[in-house]
C-alpha positions as CSV (number, residue, x, y, z in Angstrom):
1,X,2.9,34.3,6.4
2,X,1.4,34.5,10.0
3,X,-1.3,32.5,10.2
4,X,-1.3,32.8,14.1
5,X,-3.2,35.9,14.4
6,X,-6.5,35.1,12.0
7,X,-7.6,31.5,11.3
8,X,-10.3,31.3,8.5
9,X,-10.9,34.9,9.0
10,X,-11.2,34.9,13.0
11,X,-9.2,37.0,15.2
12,X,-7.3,35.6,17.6
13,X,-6.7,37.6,20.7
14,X,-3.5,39.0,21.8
15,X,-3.1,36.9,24.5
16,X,-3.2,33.5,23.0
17,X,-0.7,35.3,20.5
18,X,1.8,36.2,23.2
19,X,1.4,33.0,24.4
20,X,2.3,30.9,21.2
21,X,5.3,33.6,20.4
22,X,6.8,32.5,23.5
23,X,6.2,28.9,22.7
24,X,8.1,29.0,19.8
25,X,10.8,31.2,21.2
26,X,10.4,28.3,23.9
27,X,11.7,25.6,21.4
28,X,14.6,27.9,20.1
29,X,16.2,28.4,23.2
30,X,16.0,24.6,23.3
31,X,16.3,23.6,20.3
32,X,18.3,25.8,18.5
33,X,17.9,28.4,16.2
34,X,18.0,27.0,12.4
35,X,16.5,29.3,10.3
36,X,18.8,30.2,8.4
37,X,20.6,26.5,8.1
38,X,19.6,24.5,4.0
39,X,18.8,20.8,5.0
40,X,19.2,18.7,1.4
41,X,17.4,15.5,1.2
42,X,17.5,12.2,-0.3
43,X,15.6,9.0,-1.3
44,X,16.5,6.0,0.7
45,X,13.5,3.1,-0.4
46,X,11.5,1.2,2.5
47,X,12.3,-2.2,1.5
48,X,11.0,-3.8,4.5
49,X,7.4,-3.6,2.6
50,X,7.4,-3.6,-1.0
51,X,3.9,-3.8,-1.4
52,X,4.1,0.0,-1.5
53,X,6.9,0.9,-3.3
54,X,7.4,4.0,-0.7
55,X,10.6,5.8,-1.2
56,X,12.0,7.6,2.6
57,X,13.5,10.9,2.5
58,X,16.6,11.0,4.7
59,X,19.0,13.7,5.4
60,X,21.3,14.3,2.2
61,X,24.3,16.2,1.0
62,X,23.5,17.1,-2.3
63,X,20.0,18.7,-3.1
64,X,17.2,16.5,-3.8
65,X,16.0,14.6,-7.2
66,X,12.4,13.9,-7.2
67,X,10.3,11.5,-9.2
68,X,8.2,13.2,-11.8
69,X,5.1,11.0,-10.5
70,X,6.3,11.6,-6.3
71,X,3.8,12.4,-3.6
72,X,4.9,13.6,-0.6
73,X,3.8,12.1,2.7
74,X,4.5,13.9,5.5
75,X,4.2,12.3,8.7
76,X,5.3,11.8,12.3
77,X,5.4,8.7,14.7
78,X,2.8,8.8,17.2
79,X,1.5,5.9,18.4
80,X,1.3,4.0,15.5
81,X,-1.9,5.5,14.1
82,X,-0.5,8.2,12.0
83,X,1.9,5.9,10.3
84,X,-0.8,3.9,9.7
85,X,-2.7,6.3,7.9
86,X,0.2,7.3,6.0
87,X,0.9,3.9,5.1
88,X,-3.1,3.9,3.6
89,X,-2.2,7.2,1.4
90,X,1.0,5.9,-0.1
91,X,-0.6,2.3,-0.8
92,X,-3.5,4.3,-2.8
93,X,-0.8,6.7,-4.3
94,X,0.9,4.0,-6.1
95,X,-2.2,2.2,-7.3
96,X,-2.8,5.1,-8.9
97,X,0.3,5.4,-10.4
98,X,2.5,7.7,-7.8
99,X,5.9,7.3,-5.8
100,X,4.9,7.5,-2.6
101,X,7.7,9.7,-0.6
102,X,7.8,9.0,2.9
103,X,8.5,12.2,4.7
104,X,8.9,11.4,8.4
105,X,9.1,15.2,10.3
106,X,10.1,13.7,13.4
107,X,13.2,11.9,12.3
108,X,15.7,14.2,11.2
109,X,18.2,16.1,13.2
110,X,16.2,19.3,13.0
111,X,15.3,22.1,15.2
112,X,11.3,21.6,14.5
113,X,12.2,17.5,14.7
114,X,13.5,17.9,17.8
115,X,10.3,20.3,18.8
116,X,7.9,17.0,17.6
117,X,9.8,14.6,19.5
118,X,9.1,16.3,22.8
119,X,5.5,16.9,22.3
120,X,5.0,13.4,21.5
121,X,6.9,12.3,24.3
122,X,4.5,14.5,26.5
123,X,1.4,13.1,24.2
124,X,3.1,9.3,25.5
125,X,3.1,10.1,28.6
126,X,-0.3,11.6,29.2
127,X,-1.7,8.6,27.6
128,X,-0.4,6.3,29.8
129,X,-0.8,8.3,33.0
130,X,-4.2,8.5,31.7
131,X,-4.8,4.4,32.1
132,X,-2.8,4.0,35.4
133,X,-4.5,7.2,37.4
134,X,-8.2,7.5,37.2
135,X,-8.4,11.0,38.5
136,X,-5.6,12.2,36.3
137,X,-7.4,11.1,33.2
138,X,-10.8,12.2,34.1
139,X,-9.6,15.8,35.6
140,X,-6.7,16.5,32.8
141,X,-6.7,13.8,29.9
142,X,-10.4,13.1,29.2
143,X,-11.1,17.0,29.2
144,X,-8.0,18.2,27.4
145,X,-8.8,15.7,24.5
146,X,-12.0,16.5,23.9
147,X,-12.3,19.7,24.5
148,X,-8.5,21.3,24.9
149,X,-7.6,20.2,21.4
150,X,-10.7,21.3,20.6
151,X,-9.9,25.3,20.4
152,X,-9.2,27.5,17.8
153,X,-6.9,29.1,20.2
154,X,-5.3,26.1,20.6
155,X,-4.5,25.8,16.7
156,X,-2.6,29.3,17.2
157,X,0.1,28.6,18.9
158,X,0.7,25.6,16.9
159,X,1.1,27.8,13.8
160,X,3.3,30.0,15.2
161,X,5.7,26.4,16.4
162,X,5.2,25.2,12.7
163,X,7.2,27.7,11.2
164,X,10.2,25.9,12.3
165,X,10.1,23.0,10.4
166,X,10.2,25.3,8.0
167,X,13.6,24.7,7.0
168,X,13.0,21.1,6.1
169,X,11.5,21.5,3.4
170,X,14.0,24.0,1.2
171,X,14.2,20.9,-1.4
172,X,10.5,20.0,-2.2
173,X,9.1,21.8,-5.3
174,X,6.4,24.5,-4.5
175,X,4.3,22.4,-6.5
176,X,5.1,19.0,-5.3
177,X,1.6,17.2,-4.6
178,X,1.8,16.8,-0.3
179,X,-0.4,14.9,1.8
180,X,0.2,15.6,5.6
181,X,-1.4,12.8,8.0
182,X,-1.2,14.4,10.7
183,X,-1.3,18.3,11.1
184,X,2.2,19.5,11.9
185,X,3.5,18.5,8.5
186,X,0.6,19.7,6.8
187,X,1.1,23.4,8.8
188,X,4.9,22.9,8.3
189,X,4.4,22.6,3.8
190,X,2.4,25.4,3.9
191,X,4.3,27.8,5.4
192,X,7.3,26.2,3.5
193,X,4.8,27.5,0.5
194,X,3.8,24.2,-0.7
195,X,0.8,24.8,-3.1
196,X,-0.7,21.2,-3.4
197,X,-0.9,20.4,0.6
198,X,-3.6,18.1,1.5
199,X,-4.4,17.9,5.3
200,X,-6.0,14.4,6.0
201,X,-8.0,14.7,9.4
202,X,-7.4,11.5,11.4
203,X,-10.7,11.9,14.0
204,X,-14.0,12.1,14.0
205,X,-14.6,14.5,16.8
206,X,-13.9,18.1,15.4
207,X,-10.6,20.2,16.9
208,X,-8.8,23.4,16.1
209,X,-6.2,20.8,16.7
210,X,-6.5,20.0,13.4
211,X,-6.6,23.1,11.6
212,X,-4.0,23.9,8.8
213,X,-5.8,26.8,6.6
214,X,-3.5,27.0,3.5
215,X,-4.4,23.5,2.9
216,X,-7.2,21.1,1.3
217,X,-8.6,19.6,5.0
218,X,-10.5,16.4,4.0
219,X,-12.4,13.9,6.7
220,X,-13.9,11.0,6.5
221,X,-17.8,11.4,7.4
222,X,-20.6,13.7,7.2
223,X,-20.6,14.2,11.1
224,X,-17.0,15.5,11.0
225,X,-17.3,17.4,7.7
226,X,-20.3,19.4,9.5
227,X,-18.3,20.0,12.7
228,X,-15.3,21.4,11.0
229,X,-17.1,23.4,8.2
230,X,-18.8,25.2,10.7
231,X,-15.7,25.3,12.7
232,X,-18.3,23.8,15.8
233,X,-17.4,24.1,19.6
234,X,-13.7,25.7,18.4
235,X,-15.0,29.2,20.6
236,X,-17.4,30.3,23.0
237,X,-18.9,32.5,20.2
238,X,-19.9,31.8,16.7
239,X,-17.0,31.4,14.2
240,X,-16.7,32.2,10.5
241,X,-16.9,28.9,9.1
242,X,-14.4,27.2,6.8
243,X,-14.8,28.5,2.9
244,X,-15.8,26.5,0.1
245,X,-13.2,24.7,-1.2
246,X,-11.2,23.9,1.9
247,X,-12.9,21.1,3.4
248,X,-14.0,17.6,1.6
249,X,-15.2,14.3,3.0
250,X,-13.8,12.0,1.1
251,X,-14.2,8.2,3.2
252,X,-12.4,6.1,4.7
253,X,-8.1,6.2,4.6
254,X,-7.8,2.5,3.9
255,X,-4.7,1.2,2.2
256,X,-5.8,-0.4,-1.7
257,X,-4.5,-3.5,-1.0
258,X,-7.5,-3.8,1.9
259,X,-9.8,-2.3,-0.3
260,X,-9.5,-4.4,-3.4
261,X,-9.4,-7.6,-1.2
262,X,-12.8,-6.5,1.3
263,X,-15.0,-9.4,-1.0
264,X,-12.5,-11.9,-0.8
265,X,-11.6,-11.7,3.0
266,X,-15.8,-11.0,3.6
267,X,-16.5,-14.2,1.8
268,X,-13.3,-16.3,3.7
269,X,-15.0,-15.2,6.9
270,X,-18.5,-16.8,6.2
271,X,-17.0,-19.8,4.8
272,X,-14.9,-20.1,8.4
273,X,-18.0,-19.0,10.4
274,X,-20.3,-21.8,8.6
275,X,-18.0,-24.8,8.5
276,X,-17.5,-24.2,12.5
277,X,-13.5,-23.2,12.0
278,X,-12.1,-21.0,15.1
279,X,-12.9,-17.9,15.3
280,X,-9.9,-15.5,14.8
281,X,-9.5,-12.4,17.4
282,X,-6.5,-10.3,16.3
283,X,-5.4,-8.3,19.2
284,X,-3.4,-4.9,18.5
285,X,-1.3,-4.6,21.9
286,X,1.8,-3.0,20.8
287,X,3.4,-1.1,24.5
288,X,-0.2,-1.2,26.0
289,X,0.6,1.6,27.5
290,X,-3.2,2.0,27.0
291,X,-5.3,-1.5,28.0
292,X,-2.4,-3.4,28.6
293,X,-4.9,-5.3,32.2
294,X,-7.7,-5.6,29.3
295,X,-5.5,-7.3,27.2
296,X,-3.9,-9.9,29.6
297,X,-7.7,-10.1,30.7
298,X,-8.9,-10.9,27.2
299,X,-6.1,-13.4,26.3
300,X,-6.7,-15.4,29.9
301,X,-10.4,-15.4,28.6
302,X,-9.9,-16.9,25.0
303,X,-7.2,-19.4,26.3
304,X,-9.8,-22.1,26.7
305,X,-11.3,-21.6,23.3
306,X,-8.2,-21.9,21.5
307,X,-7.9,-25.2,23.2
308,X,-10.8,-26.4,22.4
309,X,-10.6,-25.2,18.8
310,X,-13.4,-22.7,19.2
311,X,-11.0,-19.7,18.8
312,X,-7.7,-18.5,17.5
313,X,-5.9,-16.1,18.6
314,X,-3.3,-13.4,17.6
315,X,-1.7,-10.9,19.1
316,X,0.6,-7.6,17.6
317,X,3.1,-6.5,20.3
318,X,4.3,-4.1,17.5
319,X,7.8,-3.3,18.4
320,X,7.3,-3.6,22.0
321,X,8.9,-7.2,22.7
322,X,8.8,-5.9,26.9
323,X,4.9,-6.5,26.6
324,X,5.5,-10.1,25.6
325,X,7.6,-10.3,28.9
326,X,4.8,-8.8,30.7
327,X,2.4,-11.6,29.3
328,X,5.0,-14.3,29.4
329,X,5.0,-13.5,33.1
330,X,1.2,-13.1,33.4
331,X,0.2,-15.7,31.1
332,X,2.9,-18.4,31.3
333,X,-0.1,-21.4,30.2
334,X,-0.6,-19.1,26.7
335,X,3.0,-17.8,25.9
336,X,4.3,-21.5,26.5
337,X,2.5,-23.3,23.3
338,X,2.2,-19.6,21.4
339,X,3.9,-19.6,17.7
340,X,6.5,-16.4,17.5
341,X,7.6,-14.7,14.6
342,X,10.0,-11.7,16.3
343,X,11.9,-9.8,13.6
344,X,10.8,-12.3,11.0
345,X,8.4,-10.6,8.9
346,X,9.5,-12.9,6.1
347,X,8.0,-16.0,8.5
348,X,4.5,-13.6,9.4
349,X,4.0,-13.2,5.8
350,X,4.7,-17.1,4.8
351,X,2.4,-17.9,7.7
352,X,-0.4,-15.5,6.9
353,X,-0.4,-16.2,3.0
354,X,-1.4,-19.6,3.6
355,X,-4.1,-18.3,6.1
356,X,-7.0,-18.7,3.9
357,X,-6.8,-22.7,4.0
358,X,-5.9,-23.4,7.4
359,X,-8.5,-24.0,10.1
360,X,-6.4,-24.9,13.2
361,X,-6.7,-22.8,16.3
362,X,-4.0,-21.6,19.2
363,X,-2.4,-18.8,19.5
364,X,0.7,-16.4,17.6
365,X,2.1,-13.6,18.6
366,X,4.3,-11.4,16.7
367,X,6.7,-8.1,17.5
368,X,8.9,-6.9,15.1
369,X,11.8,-4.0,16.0
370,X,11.3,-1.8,12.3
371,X,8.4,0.1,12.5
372,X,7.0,-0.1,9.0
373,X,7.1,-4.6,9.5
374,X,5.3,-3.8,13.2
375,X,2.4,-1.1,11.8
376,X,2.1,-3.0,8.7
377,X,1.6,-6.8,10.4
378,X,-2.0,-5.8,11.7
379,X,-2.6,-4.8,8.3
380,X,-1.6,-8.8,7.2
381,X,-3.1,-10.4,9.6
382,X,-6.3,-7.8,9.3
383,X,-7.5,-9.4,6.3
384,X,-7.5,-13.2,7.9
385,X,-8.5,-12.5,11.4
386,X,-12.1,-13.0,12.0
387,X,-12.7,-9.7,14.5
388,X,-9.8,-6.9,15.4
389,X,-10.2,-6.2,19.0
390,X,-8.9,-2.4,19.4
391,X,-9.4,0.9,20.8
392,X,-11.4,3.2,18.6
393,X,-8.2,4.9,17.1
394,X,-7.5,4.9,13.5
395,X,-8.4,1.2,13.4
396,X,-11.9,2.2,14.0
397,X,-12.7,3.0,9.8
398,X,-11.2,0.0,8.4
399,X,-12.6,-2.8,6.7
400,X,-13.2,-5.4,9.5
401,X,-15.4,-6.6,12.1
402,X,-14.1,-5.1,15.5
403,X,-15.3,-5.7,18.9
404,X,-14.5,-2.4,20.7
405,X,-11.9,-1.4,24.1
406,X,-12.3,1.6,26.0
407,X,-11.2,4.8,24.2
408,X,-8.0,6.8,25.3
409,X,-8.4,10.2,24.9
410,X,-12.0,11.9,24.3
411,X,-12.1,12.4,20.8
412,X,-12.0,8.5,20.5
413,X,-15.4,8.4,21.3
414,X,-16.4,9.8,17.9
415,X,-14.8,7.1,16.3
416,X,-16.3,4.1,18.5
417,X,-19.7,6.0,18.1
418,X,-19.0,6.6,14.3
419,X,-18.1,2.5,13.6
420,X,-21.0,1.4,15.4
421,X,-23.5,2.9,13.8
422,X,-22.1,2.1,10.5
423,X,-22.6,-1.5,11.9
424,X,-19.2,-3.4,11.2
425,X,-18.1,-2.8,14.8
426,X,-19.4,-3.3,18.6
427,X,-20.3,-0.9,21.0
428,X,-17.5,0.0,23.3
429,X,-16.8,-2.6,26.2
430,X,-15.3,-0.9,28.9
431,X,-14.1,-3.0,31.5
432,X,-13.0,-6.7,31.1
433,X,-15.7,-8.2,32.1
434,X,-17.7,-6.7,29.7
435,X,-14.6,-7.6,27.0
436,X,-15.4,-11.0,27.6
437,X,-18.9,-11.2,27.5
438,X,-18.7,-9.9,24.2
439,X,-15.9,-12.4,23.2
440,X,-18.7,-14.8,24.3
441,X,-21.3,-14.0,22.2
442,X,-19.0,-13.4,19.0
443,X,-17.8,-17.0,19.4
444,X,-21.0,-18.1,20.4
445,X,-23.4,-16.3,17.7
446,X,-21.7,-16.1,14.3
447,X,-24.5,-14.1,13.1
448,X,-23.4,-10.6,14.5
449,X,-19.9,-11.3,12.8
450,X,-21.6,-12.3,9.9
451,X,-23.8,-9.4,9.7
452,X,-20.4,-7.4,10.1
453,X,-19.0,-8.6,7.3
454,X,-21.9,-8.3,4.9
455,X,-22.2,-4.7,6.2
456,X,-18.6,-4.1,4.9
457,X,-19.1,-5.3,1.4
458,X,-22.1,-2.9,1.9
459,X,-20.2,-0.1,2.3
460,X,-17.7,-0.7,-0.2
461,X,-20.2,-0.9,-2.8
462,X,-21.2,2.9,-1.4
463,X,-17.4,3.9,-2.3
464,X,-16.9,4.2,2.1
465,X,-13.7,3.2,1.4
466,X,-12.5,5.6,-1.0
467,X,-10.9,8.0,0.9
468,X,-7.3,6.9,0.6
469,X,-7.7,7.8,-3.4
470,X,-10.1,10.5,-2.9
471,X,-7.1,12.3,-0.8
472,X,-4.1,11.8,-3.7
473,X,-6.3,13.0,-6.4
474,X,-7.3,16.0,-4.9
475,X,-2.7,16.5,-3.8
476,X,-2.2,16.1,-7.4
477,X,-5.2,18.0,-9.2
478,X,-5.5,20.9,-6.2
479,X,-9.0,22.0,-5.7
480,X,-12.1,21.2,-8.1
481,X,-12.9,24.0,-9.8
């Protein structure tokens, strides 16, 4: 079906057609032309977190076998934020009694694989232009986040490029319930013909970006489910907004085993905050190719306090070991008396189980070369650390105090915005000096971190939190009547 020409009943004009029919043909002279070619899949199981019991499909020679009680994820690496959220669906899709299938887009050897791959290599490398040259990322990066992606026009041409990843899915049932997590595998199941897609919006700032009209779009707050149901800023002129039935807000994309535990890790904060333990800053670095100078900053600043037993610190290089060079260089008086657990998740785990009891400060640091053990170790160490210093990506909706960076990107801004004013999170610090004043008054006033936390359990109570569940039921029951 072409769902190029007219989105939710807009026309698109001819132009911006032409233009995403030569896109495609673009990728096919590049790529390959595999239309006509039947990729089987299999189930391979993600051992490296059990937690989750998430089954991976991988390329097969037989056709595939499917749970009765599967759920498809369909996902792609970028950054880590999309496998994060992925992560969150699947844990809530076997709480409630699914097999989460991991269905990774971008790793198969694939015409519309290959097609990811390079966007997201172009996406990379924007970013990280974007923190090195200030002109770049206020004249190109800053704009075409926020208001690029933003487009209806801009969703067009990536429905015409989702038809070819088409071809993997010939051995998913129609009916099969789908969750996408980020856009192009939601776009790519329903023009496969999937009936049960479910298109979970990352960002708070509304795009045509995001679009996938075939599917169940959910968000996770009132400002974005206004923005997209009235498809807001997506055109100069006034668009047909989305119909009923197509859009829910459903919370927050948290993983169950955060959810379950927010009273528990709320209550071990104010115990550590009253009997004067360190405070714990978890830092998520991973490459840095965004904040990596905030970072080193940041770390220089809290050396001192874990010295003194004021703070403790830790710090997720995610599977970017060349960043711990970088800070071994840098920061040779931290990395010299920092505990390391590199490709031993086993040890993280150990370590972090036995969190709740232990009071001593310092440092660890942690990189691990699997990317399910290096997304899912900020998720561990998420529920003993004390505040999660981070960029307003995905990060920004989950249960834990956070002291704010500098968004990357635009649309971030939403997020930071979003988080604060639900209370559990700073404003955004921008610079390091103004990093480490905040670091300052955390350490120095526990009642803002305090005030955090009981705001969490707060909106727990107010089902927040829920979205993770709210997102499977509505893949396996389609659309309330």
């Amino acid at each position: 079906m072409d769902r190029t020409s007219m989105i939710f009943g807009n026309p698109i004009d001819k132009k911006t057609i032409r233009k995403a029919e030569k896109s495609k043909a673009k990728f096919i002279k590049k790529f390959g032309d595999d239309s006509g070619r039947v990729y089987h899949l299999g189930l391979s199981p993600i051992e490296q977190i059990p937690e989750l019991g998430i089954e991976n499909l991988v390329h097969a020679d037989e056709p595939l076998k499917l749970p009765d009680n599967a759920l498809i994820v369909g996902n792609i690496r970028m950054g880590f934020g999309h496998y994060r959220i992925a992560m969150a669906i699947a844990s809530c899709a076997k709480h409630l009694g699914r097999t989460p299938v991991w269905f990774d887009l971008a790793s198969f050897d694939a015409t519309g694989s290959k097609m990811i791959r390079s966007q997201n290599e172009l996406y990379s490398l924007g970013s990280k232009l974007s923190q090195k040259i200030g002109l770049f990322n206020k004249l190109v990066w800053e704009p075409l986040n926020s208001e690029g992606f933003r487009k209806i026009t801009y969703n067009a041409a990536d429905q015409k490029n989702a038809e070819l990843l088409v071809p993997l899915f010939g051995d998913l049932p129609k009916d099969v319930p789908y969750v996408g997590t980020h856009v192009w595998p939601s776009q790519g199941a329903v023009h496969a013909g999937l009936t049960h897609v479910v298109n979970a919006i990352p960002d708070n700032w509304p795009m045509g970006l995001h679009l996938a009209e075939g599917s169940i779009h959910t968000v996770q707050t009132p400002f974005a489910y206004l923005g997209y149901k009235k498809l807001n800023g997506m055109a100069k002129e006034a668009l047909k907004p989305m119909p009923d039935g197509d859009l829910y807000r459903v919370g927050h994309y948290i993983d169950h085993e955060l959810v379950s535990n927010i009273e528990h890790d709320c209550a071990m904060r104010l115990e550590r905050l009253s009997s004067g333990a360190p405070v714990r800053f978890l830092m998520t670095v991973g490459g840095a190719g965004a904040g990596g100078d905030l970072y080193l900053a940041m770390a220089k600043h809290l050396l001192p306090y874990t010295k003194t037993g004021r703070a403790q610190l830790m710090i997720n290089f995610g599977d970017h070991l060349t960043m711990w060079e970088v800070f071994k260089k840098q920061l040779p008086e931290l990395t010299g008396s920092c505990r390391t657990f590199f490709n031993d998740y086993a040890g993280l785990r150990e370590w972090a189980d036995g969190l709740d009891n232990d009071r001593s400060g310092g440092a660890a640091a942690f990189c691990h070369d699997d990317i399910f053990e290096a997304v899912y170790s900020t998720n561990l160490l998420m529920r003993k650390c004390d505040v999660l210093v981070t960029k307003p990506s995905e990060l920004a909706f989950y249960p834990v105090p956070k002291l704010m960076m500098r968004h990357i990107g635009g649309h971030e801004v939403y997020g930071a915005t979003y988080s604060r004013e639900m209370g559990d999170a700073t404003y955004e610090c921008e610079t390091a000096p103004a990093l480490c004043d905040m670091i300052d008054t955390l350490i120095g006033d526990k009642a803002i971190i305090a005030a955090m936390c009981r705001r969490i359990v707060e909106l727990k109570a107010a089902h927040v939190y829920d979205g993770g569940y709210e997102v499977v039921k509505l893949a396996v029951n389609g659309r309330p009547e």
